[in-house]
DRENSE-589827 format. One record per residue (C-alpha): residue number from 1; x, y, z. Coordinates in steps of 0.1 Angstrom, whole numbers. Example, Ala and Ser with C-alpha at 12.3 -4.5 7.8 and 13.67 -1.06 7.14 Angstrom:
residues 2
site seq 1; c1 123; c2 -45; c3 78
site seq 2; c1 137; c2 -11; c3 71
end
This chain:
residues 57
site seq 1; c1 -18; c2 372; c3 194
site seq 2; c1 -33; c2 348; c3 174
site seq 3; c1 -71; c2 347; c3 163
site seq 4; c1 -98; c2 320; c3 165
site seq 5; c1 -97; c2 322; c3 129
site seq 6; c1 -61; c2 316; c3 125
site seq 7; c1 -60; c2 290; c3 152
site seq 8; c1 -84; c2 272; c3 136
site seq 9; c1 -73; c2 275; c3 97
site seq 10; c1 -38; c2 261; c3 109
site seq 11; c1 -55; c2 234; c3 125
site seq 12; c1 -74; c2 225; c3 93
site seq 13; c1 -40; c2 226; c3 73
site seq 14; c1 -27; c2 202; c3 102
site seq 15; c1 -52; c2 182; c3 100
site seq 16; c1 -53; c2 181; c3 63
site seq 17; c1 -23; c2 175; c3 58
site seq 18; c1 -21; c2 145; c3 80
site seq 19; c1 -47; c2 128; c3 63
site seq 20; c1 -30; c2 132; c3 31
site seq 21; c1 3; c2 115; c3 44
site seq 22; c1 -22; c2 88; c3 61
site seq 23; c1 -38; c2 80; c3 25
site seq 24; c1 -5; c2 81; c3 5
site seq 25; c1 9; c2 61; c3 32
site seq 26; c1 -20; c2 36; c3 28
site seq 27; c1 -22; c2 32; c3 -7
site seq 28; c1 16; c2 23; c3 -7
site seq 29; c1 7; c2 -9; c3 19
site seq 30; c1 -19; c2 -18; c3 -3
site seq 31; c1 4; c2 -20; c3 -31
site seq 32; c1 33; c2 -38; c3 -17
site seq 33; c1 8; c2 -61; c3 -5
site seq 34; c1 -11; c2 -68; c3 -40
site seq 35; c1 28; c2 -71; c3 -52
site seq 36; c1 33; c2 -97; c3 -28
site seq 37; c1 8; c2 -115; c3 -34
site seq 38; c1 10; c2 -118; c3 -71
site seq 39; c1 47; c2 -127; c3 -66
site seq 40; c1 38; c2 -154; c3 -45
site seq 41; c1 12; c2 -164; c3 -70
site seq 42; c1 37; c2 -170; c3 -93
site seq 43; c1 61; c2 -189; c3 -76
site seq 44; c1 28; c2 -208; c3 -70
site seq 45; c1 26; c2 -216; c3 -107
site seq 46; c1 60; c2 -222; c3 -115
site seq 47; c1 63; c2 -247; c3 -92
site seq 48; c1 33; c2 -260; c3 -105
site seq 49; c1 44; c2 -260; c3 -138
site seq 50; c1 85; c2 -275; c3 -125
site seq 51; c1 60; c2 -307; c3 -112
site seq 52; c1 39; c2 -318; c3 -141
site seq 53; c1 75; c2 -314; c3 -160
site seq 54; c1 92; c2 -337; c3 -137
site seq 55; c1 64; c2 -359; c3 -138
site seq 56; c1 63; c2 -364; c3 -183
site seq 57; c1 103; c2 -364; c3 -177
end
């Protein structure tokens, strides 16, 4: 049978755990999404920079 105790310590680790894969899971979003946004930021530019070329052409 199991105890209070060890129901209880299992659910902790469970619970734990979960939260650990939720943060890790998070923080890769967040960085995919900063790394798509400075990719886009840099097409940005470059096509900035393609125009005011073309236009001194």
């Amino acid at each position: 049978m199991v105890s209070g105790k060890q129901l209880a310590d299992f659910g902790y680790k469970a619970f734990s755990g979960s939260m650990m894969l939720l943060t890790v899971y998070a923080g890769y979003l967040c960085s995919v999404r900063a790394y798509r946004l400075m990719e886009r930021r840099r097409e940005r530019q470059a096509a900035e920079r393609s125009k005011t070329r073309s236009r001194y052409v």
